[in-house]
Each structure stands twice: as C-alpha cells, then as structure tokens.
N, C-alpha and C positions, 0 to 999 in steps of 0.2 A: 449415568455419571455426568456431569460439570465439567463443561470445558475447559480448557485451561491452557494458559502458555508455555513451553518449555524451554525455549533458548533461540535466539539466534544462529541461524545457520552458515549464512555468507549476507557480506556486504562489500559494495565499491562505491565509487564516485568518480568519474573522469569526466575534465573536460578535452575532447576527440572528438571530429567529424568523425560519425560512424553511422554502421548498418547495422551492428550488433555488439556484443559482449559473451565473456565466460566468464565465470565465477564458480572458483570450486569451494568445497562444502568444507567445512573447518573441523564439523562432529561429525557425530553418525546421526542419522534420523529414524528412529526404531519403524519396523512395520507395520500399517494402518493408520501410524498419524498424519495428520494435514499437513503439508505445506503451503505456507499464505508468503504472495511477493507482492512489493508494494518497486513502481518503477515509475522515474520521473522523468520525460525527456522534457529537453531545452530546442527552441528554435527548429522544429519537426515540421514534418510532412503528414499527408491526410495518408492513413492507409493498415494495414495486418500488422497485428503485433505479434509472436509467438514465442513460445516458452516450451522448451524440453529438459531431458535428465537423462543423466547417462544409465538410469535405471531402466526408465522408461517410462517414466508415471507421464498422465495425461494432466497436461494446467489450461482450465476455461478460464478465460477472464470475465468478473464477475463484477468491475466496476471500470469505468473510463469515462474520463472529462479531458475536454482541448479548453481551453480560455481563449481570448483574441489576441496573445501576447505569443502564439505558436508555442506553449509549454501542455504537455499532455501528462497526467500522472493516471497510472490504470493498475487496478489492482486483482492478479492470478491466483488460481488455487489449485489443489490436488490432492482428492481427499479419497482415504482408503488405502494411501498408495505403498508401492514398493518399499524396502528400506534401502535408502542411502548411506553409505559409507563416509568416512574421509578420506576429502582428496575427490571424490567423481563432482563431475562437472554439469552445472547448468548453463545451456544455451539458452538468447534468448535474440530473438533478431528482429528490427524495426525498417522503415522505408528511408530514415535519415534523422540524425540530430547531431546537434555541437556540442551536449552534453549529455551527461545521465546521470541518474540516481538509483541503486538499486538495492533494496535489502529484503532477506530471505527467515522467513519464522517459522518456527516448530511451533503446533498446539494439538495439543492431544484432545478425543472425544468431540472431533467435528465433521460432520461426513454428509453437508451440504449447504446452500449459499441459497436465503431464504429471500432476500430483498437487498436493490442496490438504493444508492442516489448519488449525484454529483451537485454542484455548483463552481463557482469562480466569482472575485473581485478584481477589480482594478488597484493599482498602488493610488492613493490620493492624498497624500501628504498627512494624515490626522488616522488614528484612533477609530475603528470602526467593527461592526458586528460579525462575527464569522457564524453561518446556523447551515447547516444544511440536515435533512431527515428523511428517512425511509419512508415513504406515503403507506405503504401497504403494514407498517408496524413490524413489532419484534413480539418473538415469544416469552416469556418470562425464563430466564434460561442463555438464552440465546448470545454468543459475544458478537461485539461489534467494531467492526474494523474500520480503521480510517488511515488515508494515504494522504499528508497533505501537503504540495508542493508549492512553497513560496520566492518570491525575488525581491528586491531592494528595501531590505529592513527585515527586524530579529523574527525569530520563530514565532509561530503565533502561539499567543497564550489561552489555555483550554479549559471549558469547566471543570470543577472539581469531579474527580471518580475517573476519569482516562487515565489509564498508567503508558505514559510514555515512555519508547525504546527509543536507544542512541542515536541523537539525528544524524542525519548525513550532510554535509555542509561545502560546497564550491565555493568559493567569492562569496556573492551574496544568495547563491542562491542554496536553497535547504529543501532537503527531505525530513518531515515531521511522520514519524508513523504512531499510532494507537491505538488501545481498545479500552472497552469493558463489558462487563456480563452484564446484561438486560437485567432491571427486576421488576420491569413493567412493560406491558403491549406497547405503550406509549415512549417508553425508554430506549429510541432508538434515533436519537438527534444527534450532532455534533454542535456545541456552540463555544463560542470564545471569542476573543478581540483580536483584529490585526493590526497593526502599521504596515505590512507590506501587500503587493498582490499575492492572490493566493488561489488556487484550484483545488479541491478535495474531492476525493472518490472513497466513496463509504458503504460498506456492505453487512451484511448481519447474516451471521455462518451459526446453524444447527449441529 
C-alpha cells in the first residue's frame, strides 16, 4: 500500500526562553500509523533533542541541521506506534532556545526512515538556489519529508509536486514543512528559491 498523509495532529509556535514544550494532540492518531515532527529552534545550544507521548511510542530522529545563525530544525519519527487519543500529550525537550516551531503529522503505511540530508544558506539580500538531496536516493514509492526553517524574508518558494502543510510563522521567522511520493530512485531532492536564510532537514520514510 502508498503512503499517504492523514492530517495534522498538533502545532505551536512560541517565542520563550525555554528547555522544552507540550503540545496536546487535537484528533486521535489510529494504531500503527507514523508520526513525523518537523521542530525548529531559534538561537540554541549544541546538544540531545528528545521527543515522547503520553502513549509511549518511541521518536528517532531521523534528520538534524544547525546553520551558523544558532537555528537547528530536526525532524522525528515513530512508526508502528501506539494510538493516540485527544488531548494526550507530547513532550519534547531541548538544552536551550528563544524560540520554537513545532508541528506534528499523521501518515499512514510508513514504518521506516530510509535516507536523511540537511543543508543551510545565509540571508544575502537577492534571490537564490534552495537544493538540498538524499545521496543514497529514494525508492520509487517512498515519501519524502522536508522541514525547512527560515528567518528575515517570506517562505521559501518550492518546486512543483511538494504539497505544503500550514507554515508556522513568529516575526520573521517560519517553519515550512513538506512532502512527496518519490517516482524515481533519483526523486529524492528538495529544490526552490529563497530570499531569506534558510536550513532544511529532509528525510525519505518507507
């Protein structure tokens, strides 16, 4: 069976000195499907990220990028897992930041994380290349996830075929999340144009 997306589950955005965050679940999450979390901190420290549920499902993280601007977006998973209710609670707790971005997805028929990549730009005043891609490739099949955290100036603009879910947006700064199904080994790139800085963490889940 095809992977597929179901819905969003939970999302925040706060700007807070903090260690960590909760976020409770809005639906229910049926059992055995994924849960994929795409999280952006702002102005962070080097160090363990971690992600629980009040179910008790296990989340690896399965993509992570810091840029030179101390912004880290890194992106968790948990597949197979328990089902989630509404109303129970995800923790998720970091070494320090002044902000965060954090959103929670349902996809059904994915039940492992085959290849990561990161990258990062600078803000440089002009119009410029966004690519970053899986080395080791994708299956024909396979979706592919993107987390991608930018600051001063709009969201970045994506090639055609990413279906974008609701950014997440502080001041200037934005969480872009996305995917798509692979229909090629090769089909496993992120490209598009930015005006702002930008760091992306990209994964490609079986």
């Amino acid at each position: 069976m095809e992977p597929g997306y179901v819905a969003r589950v939970a999302a925040d955005a706060q700007i807070i000195s903090s260690s960590g965050a909760t976020l409770r679940a809005s639906r229910a999450v049926r059992s055995g499907d994924a849960v994929v979390m795409a999280l952006m901190l702002s102005s962070t420290v080097p160090g363990a990220v971690a992600v629980t549920d009040d179910s008790g499902n296990r989340y690896a993280m399965v993509a992570d990028v810091t840029d030179s601007y101390r912004h880290r977006t890194l992106v968790f998973a948990s597949f197979a897992g328990k089902a989630i209710r509404p109303g129970d609670r995800f923790h998720i707790t970091w070494p320090h930041a002044s902000k965060y971005h954090v959103s929670v997805e349902e996809f059904r028929n994915i039940t492992a994380a085959r290849g990561e990549a990161a990258g990062f730009a600078p803000y440089d005043h002009g119009s410029r290349p966004l690519a970053v891609g899986i080395s080791n490739g994708c299956a024909p099949g396979d979706l592919v996830f993107a987390a991608v955290g930018s600051n001063s100036g709009p969201a970045p603009q994506l090639a055609s075929g990413w279906q974008r879910l609701p950014e997440l947006k502080l001041s200037s700064y934005r969480l872009t999340v996305a995917f798509r199904r692979a229909a090629r080994h090769d089909d496993c790139s992120l490209t598009g144009t930015s005006t702002a800085q930008w760091e992306t963490a990209l994964v490609s889940l079986r």
